[in-house]
C-alpha positions as CSV (number, residue, x, y, z in Angstrom):
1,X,-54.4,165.0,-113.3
2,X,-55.4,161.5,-114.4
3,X,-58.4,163.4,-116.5
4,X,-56.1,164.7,-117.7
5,X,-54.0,161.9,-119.0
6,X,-57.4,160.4,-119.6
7,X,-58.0,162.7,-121.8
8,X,-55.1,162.9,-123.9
9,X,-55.0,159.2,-124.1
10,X,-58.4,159.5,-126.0
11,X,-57.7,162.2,-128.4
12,X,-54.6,160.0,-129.0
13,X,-56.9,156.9,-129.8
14,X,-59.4,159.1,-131.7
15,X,-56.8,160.3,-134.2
16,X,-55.7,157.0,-135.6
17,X,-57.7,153.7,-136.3
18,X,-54.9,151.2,-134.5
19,X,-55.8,147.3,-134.1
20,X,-57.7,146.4,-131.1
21,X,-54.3,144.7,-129.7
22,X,-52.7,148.3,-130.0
23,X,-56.1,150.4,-128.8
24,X,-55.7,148.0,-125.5
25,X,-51.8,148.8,-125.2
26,X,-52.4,152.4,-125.6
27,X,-55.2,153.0,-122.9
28,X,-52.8,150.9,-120.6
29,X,-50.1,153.6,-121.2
30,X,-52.3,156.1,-119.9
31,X,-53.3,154.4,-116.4
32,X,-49.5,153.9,-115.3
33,X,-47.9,157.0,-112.8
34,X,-44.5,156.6,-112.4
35,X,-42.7,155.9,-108.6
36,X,-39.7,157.8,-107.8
37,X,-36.9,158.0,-110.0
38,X,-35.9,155.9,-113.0
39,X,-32.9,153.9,-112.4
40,X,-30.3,153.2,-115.6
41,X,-30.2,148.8,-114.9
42,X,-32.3,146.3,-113.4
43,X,-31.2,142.5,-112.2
44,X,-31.7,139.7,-115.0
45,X,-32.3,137.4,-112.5
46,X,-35.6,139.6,-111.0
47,X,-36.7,139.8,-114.5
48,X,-40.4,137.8,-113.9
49,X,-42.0,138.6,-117.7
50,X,-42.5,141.7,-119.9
51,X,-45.2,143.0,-121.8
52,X,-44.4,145.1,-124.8
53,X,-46.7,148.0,-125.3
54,X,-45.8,150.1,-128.5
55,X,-43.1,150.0,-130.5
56,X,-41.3,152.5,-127.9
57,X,-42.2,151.2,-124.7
58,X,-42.0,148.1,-122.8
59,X,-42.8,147.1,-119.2
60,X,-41.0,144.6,-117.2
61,X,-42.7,142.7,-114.3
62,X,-40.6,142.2,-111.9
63,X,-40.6,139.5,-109.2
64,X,-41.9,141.4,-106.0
65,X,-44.3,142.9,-107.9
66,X,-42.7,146.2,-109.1
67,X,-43.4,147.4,-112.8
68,X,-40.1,148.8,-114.3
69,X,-41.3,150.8,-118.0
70,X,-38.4,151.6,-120.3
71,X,-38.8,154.1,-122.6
72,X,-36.4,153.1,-125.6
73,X,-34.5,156.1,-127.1
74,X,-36.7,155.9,-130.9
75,X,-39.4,154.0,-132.6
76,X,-38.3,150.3,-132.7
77,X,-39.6,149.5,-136.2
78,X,-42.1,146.3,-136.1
79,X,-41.9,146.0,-131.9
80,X,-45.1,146.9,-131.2
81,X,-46.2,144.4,-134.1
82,X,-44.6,141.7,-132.8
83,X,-44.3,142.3,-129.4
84,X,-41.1,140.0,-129.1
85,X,-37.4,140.6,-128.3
86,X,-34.5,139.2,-127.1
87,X,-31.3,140.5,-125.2
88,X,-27.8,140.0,-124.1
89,X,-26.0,141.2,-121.4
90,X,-22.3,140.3,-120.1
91,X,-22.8,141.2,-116.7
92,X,-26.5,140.2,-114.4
93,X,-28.3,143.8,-115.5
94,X,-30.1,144.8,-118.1
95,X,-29.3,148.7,-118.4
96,X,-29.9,151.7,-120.6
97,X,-26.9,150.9,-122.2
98,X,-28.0,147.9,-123.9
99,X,-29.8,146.6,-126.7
100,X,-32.6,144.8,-127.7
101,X,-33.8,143.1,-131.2
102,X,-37.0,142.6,-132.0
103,X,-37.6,139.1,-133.1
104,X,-40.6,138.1,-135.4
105,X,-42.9,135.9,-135.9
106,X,-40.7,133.2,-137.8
107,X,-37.9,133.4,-135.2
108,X,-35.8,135.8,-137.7
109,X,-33.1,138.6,-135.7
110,X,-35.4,142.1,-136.6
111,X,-34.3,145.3,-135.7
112,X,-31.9,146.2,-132.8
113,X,-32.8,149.4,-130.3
114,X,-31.6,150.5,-127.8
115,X,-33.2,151.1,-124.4
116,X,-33.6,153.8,-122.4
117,X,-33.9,154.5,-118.4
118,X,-36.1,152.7,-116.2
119,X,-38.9,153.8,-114.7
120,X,-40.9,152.4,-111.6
121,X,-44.7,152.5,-112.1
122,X,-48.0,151.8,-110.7
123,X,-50.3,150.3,-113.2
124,X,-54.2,151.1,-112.1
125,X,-56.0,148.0,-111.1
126,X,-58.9,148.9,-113.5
């Protein structure tokens, strides 16, 4: 099974002539199996760092060491360019509810998205 995905990450990567940045982001997809079943919030507060890895997908470190990705719902335009965002929340989670905006390089507001489930992963060690 992770040929598999091996495999398909390559033909992916094959097909289009991305940055080196985005080439690194994409093989990273690939090595990441998910753990049980996606949850719709996670706590602000456990919210250690995240790592933006196309303009659809973003993981958050959490502390404790668990991975949550979230799959947004579309294509945020310029978020895998920039790999910034920002968020606000009323309540202590983040949830598939909400929304994030991507933020650029100036410190300008870009687009807003909005997320999707999250989902526990491994990421390989490799």
């Amino acid at each position: 099974m992770r040929t598999m995905i091996a495999m398909t990450a390559m033909a992916l990567l094959i097909g289009c002539a991305p940055g080196q940045r985005q080439t690194a982001n994409r093989v990273a997809l690939a090595e990441a199996w998910p753990i049980g079943h996606p949850v719709s919030c996670v706590a602000t507060s456990a919210i250690d760092h995240t790592r933006v890895r196309d303009s659809r997908t973003i993981d958050f470190y959490m502390t404790g060491r668990k991975v949550y990705r979230n799959q947004l719902q579309n294509i945020c335009p310029s978020l895998g360019f920039e790999e910034s965002f920002s968020y606000s929340t009323s309540i202590s989670r983040l949830c598939s509810v909400d929304l994030i905006t991507v933020l650029n390089t100036s410190g300008i507001r870009g687009p807003t998205c909005g997320l999707g489930q999250f989902q526990e992963i491994e990421i390989s060690s490799r």
